[in-house]
DOSE-175935 format. One record per residue: residue in three letters; x, y, z of N, C-alpha, C, O in turn; residue number from 0. Coordinates in steps of 0.2 Angstrom, whole numbers, plus 2048, in hexadecimal, padded with zeros to 3 digits. Layout:
N
{pt ALA {X Y Z} {X Y Z} {X Y Z} {X Y Z} NUM}
...
% end
This chain:
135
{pt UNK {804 7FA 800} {800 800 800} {804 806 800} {807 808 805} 0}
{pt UNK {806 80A 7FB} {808 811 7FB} {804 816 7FB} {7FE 816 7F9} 1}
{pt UNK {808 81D 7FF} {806 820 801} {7FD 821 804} {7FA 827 803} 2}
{pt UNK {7FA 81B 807} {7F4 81D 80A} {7EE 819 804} {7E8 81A 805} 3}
{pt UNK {7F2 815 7FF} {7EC 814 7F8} {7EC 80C 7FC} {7EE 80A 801} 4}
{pt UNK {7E8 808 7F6} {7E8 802 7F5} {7E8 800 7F1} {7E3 802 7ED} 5}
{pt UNK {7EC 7F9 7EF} {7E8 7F8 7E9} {7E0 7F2 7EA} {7DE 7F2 7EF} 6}
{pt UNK {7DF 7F0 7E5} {7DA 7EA 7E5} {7DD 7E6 7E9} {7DD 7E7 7EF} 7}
{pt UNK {7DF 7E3 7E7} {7E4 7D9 7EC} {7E4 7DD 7F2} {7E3 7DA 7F7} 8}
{pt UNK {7E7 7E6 7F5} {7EA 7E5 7FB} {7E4 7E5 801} {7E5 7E2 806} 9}
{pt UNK {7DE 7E9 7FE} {7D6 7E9 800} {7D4 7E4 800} {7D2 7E3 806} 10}
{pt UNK {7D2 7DF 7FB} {7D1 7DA 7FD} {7D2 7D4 801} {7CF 7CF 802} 11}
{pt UNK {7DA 7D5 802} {7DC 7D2 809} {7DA 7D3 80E} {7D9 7CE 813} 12}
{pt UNK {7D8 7D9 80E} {7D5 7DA 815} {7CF 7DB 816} {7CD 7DD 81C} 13}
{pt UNK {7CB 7D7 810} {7C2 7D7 814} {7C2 7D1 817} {7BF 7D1 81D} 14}
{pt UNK {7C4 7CB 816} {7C4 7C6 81D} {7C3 7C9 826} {7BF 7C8 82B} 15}
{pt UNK {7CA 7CE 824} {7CD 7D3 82D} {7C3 7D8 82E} {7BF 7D7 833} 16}
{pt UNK {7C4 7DB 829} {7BD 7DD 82A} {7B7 7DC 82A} {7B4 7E1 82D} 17}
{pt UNK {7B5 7D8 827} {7B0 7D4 829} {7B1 7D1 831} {7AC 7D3 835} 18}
{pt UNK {7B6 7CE 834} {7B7 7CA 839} {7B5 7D4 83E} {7B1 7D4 842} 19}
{pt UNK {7B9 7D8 83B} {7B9 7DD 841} {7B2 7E1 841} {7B0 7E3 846} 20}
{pt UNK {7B0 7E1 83D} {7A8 7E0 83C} {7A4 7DF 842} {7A1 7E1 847} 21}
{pt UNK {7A6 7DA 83E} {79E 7D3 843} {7A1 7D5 84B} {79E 7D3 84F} 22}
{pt UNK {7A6 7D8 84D} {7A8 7D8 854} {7A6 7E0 858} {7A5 7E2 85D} 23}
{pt UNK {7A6 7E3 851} {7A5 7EA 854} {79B 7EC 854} {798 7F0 857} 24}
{pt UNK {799 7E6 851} {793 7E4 84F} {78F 7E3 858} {78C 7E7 85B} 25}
{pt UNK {792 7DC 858} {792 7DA 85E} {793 7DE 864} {78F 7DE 869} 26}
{pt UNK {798 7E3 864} {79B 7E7 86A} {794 7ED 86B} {791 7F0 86F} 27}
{pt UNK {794 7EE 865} {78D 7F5 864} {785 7F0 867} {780 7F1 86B} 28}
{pt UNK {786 7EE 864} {77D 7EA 865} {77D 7E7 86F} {778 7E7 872} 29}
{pt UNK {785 7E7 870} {785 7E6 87B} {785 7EC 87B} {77F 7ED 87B} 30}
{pt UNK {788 7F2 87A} {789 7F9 87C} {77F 7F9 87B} {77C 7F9 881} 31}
{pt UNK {77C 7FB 876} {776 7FC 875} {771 7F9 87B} {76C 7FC 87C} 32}
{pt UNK {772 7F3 87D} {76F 7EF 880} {76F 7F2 887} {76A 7F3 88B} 33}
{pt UNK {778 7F3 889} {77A 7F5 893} {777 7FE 891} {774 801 896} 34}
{pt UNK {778 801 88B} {775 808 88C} {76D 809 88D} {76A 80E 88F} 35}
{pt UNK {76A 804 88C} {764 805 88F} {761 800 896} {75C 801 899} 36}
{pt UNK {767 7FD 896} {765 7FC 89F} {76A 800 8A2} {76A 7FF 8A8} 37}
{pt UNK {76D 804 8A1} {76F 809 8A5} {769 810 8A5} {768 813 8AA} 38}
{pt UNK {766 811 89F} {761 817 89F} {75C 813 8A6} {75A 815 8AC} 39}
{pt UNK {75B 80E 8A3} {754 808 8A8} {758 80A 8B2} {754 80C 8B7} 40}
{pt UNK {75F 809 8B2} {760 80A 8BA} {761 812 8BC} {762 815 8C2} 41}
{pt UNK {762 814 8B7} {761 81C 8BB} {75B 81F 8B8} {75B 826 8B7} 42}
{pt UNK {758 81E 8B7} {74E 821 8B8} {74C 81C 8BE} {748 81E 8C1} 43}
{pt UNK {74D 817 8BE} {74B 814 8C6} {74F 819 8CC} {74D 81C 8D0} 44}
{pt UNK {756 818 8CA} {758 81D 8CF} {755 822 8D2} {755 823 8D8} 45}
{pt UNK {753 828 8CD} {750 82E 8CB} {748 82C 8D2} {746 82E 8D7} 46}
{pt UNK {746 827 8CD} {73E 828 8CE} {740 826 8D8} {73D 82A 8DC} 47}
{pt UNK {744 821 8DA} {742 81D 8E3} {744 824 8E6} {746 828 8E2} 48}
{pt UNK {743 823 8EC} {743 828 8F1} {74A 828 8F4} {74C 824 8F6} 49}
{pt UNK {74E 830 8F2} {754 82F 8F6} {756 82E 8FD} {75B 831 900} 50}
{pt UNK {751 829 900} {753 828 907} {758 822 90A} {756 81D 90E} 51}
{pt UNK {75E 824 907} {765 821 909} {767 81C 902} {766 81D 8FC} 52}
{pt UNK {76B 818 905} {76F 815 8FE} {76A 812 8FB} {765 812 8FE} 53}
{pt UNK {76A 80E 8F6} {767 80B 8F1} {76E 806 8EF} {774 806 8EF} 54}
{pt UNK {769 800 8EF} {76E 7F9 8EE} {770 7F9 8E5} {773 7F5 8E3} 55}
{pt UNK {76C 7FE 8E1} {76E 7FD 8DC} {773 802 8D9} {773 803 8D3} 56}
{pt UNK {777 803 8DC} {77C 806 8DB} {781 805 8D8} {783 80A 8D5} 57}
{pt UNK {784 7FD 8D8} {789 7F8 8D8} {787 7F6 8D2} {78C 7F7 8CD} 58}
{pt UNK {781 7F3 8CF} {77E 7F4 8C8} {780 7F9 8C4} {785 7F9 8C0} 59}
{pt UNK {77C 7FE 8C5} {77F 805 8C1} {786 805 8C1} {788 802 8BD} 60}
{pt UNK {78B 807 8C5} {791 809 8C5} {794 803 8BF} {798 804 8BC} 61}
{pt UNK {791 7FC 8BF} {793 7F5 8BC} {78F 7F5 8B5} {78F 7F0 8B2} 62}
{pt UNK {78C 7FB 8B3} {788 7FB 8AC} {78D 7FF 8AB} {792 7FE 8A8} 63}
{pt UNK {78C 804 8AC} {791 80C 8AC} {797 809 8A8} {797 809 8A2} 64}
{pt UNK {79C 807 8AB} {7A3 805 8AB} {7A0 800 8A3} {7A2 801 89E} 65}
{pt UNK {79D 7FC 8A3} {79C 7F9 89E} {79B 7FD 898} {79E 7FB 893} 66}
{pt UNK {796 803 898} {794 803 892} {79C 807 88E} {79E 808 888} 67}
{pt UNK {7A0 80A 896} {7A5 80E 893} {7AA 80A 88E} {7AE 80B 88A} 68}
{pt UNK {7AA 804 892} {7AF 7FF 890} {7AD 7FC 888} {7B0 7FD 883} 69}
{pt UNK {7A8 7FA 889} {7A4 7F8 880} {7A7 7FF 87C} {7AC 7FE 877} 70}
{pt UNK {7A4 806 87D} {7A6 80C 878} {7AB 80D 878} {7AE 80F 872} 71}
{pt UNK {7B0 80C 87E} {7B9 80B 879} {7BA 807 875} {7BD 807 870} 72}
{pt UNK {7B7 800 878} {7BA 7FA 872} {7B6 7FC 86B} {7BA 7FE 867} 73}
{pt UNK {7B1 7FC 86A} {7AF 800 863} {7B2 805 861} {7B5 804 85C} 74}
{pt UNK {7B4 80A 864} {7BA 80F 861} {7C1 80D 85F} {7C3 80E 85A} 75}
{pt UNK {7C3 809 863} {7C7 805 863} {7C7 801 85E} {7CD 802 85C} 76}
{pt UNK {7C4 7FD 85A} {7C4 7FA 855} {7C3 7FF 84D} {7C6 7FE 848} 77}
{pt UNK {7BE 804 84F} {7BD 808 849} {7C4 80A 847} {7C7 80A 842} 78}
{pt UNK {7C7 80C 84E} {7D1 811 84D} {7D4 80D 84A} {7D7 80F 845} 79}
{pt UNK {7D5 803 84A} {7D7 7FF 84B} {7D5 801 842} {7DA 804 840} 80}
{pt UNK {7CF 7FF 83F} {7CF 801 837} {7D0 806 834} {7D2 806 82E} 81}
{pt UNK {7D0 80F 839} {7D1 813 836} {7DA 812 835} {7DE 815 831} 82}
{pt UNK {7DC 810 839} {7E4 811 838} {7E5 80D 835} {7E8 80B 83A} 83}
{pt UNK {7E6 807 830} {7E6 802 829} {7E6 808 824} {7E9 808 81F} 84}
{pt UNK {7E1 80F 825} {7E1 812 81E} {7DA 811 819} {7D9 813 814} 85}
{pt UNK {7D5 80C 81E} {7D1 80C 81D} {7CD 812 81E} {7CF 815 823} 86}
{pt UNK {7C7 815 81B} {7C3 817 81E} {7BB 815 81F} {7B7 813 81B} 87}
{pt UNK {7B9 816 825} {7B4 812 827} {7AD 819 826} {7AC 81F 829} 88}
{pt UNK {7A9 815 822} {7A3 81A 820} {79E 819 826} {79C 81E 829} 89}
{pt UNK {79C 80F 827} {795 80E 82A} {795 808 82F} {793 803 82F} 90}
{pt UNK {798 80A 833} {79A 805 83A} {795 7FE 838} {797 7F9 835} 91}
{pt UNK {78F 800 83A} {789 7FC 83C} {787 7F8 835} {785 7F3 835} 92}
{pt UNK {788 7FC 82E} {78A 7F8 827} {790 7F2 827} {78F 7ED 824} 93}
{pt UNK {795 7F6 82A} {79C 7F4 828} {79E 7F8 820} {7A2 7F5 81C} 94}
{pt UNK {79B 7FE 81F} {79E 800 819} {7A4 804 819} {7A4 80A 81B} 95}
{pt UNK {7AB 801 815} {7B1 806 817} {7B3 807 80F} {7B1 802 80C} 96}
{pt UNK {7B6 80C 80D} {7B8 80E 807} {7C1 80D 809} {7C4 80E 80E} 97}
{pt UNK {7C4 80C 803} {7CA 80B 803} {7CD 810 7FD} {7CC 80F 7F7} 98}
{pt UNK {7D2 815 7FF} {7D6 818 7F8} {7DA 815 7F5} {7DF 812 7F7} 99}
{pt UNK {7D7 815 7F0} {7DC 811 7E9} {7DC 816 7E3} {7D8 819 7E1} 100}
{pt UNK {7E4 815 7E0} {7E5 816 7DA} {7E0 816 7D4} {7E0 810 7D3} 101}
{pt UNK {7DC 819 7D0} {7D9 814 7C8} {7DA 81A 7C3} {7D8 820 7C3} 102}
{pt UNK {7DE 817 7BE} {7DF 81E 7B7} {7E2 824 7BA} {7E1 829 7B6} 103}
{pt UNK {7E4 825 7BD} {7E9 82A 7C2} {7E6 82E 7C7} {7E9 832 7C9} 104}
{pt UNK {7E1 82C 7C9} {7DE 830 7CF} {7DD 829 7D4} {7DF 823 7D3} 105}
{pt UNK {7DA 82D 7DA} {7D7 829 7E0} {7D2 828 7DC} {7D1 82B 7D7} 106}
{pt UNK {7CE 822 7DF} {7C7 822 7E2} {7C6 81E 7E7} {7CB 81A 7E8} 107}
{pt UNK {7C3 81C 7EC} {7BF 818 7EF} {7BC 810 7ED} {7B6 810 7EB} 108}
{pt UNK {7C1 809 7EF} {7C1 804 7EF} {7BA 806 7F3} {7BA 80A 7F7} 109}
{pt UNK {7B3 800 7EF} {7AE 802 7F7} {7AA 7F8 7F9} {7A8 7F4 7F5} 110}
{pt UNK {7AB 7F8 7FF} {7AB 7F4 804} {7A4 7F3 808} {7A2 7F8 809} 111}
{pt UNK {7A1 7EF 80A} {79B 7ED 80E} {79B 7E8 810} {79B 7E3 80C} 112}
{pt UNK {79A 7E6 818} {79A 7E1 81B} {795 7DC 815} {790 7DD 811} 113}
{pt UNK {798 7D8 816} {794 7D2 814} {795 7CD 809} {793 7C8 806} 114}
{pt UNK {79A 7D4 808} {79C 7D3 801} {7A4 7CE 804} {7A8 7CF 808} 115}
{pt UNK {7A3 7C9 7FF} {7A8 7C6 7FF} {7AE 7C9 7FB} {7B3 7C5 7FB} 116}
{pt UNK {7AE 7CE 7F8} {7B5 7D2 7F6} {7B2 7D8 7F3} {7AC 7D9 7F2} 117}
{pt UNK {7B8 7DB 7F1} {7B5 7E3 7F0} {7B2 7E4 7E7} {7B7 7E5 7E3} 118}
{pt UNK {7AD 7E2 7E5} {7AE 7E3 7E1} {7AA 7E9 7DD} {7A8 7E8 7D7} 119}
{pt UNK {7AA 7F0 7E0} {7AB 7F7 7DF} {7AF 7F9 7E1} {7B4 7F8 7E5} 120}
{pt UNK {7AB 800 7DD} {7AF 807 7E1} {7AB 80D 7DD} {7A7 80D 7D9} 121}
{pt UNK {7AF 812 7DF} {7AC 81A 7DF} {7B2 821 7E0} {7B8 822 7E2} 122}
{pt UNK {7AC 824 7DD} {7B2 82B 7DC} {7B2 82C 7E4} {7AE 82A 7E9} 123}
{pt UNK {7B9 831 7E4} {7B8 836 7EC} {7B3 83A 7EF} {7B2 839 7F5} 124}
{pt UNK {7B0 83D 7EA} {7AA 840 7EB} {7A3 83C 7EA} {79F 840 7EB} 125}
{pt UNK {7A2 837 7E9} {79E 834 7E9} {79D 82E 7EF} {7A2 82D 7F2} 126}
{pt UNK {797 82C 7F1} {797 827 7F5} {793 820 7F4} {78F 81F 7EF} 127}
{pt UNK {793 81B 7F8} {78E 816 7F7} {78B 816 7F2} {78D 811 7EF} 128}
{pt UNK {785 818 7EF} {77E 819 7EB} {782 81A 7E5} {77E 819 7E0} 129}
{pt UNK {78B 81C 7E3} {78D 81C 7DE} {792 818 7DC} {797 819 7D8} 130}
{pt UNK {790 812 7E0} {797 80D 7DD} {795 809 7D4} {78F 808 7D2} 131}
{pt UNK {79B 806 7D2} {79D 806 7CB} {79F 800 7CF} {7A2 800 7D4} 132}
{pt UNK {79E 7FA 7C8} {7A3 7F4 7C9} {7A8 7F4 7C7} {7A8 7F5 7C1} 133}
{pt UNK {7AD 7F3 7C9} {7B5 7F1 7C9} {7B5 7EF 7BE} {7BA 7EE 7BB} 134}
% end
């Protein structure tokens, strides 16, 4: 890969890696989604009981809290993990990432979607998804 491009073969190497980081950043958002709404669920209980002294559910909250922080890094974490390959990443929750490639002396955009077993588009820089061209 020079200077930040790719070619075909080198992108295509690497839809196995993203597919695979996909399905995991998939999985990390759909727990994140899940502990975010039992954490909304234990602080409007908190809100609504009567502040008179401790509440046993404390130790829950504090143990969803830490969680859903920990899910939202490892999701960032994984996006960083693709943005620094030189990929760029359009659509988390797609799995849609465009890769710059050389064609006819310009960039364009190799374009990528979870679920395609190889890249077999692409697109101008100014253009997006809705305007891929086959290879």
């Amino acid at each position: 890969m020079e200077s930040g491009q790719f070619t075909l073969d080198e992108a295509n190497a690497l839809v196995p890696w993203l597919e695979e980081t996909f399905q995991r950043l998939t999985q990390g958002r759909q727990e994140h989604l899940a502990l975010r709404e039992r954490l909304t669920e234990l602080l409007q209980r908190r809100e609504s009981r009567d502040s008179n002294g401790p509440s046993g559910g404390n130790d829950e909250l504090t143990r969803v809290r830490e969680d859903v922080d920990r899910l939202a890094r490892q999701i960032e974490d994984g996006v960083e993990e693709i943005l620094d390959r030189g990929i760029i990443v359009r659509d988390v929750e797609r799995g849609l990432v465009d890769f710059p490639s050389p064609r006819e002396g310009r960039e364009v955009f190799l374009c990528w979607i979870g679920g395609e077993e190889r890249i077999d588009f692409w697109h101008e820089t100014d253009r997006g998804f809705a305007h891929r061209q086959p290879l």
